[in-house]
Structures are given as C-alpha cells and as structure tokens.
N, C-alpha and C positions, 0 to 999 in steps of 0.2 A: 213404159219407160217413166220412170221418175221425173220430177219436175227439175233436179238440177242436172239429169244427163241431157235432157233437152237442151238447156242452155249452153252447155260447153261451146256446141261449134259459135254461138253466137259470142260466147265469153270470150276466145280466142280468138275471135275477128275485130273485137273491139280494144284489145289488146295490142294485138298487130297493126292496125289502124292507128289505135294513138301514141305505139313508139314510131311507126311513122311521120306523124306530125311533128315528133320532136325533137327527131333527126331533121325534119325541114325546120325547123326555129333554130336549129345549129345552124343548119347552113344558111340560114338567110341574115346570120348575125356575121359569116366567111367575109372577108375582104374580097375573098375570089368570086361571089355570087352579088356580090353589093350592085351592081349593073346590071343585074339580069333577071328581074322581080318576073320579067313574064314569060321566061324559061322553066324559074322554078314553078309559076301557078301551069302554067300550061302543060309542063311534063310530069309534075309532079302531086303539085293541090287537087286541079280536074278529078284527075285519075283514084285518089284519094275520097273526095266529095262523092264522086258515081257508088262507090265502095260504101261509103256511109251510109248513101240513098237504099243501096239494096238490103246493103243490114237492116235499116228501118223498117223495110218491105218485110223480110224473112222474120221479125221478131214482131211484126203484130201478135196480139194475141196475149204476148205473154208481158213476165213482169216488167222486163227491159225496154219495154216499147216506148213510153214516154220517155226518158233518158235519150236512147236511140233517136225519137223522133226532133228532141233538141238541141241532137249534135246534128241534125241533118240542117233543119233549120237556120243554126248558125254557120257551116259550109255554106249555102245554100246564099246566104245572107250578105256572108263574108265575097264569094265569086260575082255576086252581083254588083258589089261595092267595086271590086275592081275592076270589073269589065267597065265601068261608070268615071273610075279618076284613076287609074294604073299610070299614068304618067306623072301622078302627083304622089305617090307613095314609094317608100325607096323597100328591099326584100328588111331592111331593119326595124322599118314599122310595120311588115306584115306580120313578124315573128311574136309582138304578144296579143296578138289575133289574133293567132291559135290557140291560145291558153283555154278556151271557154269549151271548144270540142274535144281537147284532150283531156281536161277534167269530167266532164259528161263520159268520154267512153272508156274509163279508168274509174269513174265510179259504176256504170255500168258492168265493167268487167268484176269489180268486189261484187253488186251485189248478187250476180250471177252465184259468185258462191256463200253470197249469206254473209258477208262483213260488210264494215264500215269502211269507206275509203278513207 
C-alpha cells in the first residue's frame, strides 16, 4: 500500500474531527449554549479530545504524527484548563480555543494528501 492510501483513514478522521470543533465554536458563540460551557465540554469536547488521543496513537509512525501529537496536546491542555477554572470561563471564550487544534488537524488533513493548508 502506498504511502498516501495509508493516510486516508487518518486524513478523514482529522477532517471530521476538526469540522467538529467548529461546529462547537458556533455553538458556544449560540445565545442558547452561553450557560452551559460544561454541557458542551462534557458531551461534546471530552468525547472529541479521546478521538484526537487515539488518532495520535494510530498515526505514530507516520508523517502526520507530530501535527497529530500537537492537536492532542493542546485538547489535552485546553480540558485541563477547564477542569481548573470552568466557572470562570463563559462557552464564548472557549470557542477561540479551539482554533489551534482545528488548524493542526486541517493542516494535518492537507498534508495527508501532499498540499499546503
């Protein structure tokens, strides 16, 4: 198998993953979600972050891995921060705190097939 059929399933997990995340920055910019920061991290982020983690896991080896391993880091970084002051963050300043794992796995996803994000 070639080196970029290898990548696909990880190309499309980091794909789906970070329009994930950017559907949670709409929502946590909603009026309707503005109360409920630890609704969206808990049903939403969590579940998201576990996702990153094992992408990381599954893409050792290859080219994606460092990309991979610094969107896990900042998930990783980001959950730790709130589990720490979640009562002092409202969902409108979590939303460009995600910017930094959607860009990792949106450049991750290019470079799986050889462009430039």
């Amino acid at each position: 198998m070639n080196q970029q059929a290898h990548l696909l399933p990880l190309q499309r997990t980091a794909r789906h993953l970070a329009r994930q995340l950017t559907a949670l920055q709409l929502r946590c910019h909603s009026v309707t979600y503005a109360q409920r920061l630890s609704e969206l991290v808990d049903q939403i982020l969590t579940p998201i972050a576990q996702r990153i983690d094992e992408l990381e896991v599954v893409s050792a080896g290859t080219t994606l891995n460092d990309l991979l391993e610094q969107a896990n880091r900042c998930t990783t970084a980001l959950l730790a921060l709130l589990a720490t002051c979640s009562n002092a963050l409202t969902a409108a300043e979590l939303a460009p705190m995600l910017s930094p794992t959607i860009r990792l796995l949106t450049e991750a996803e290019h470079m799986a097939w050889g462009t430039k994000a």
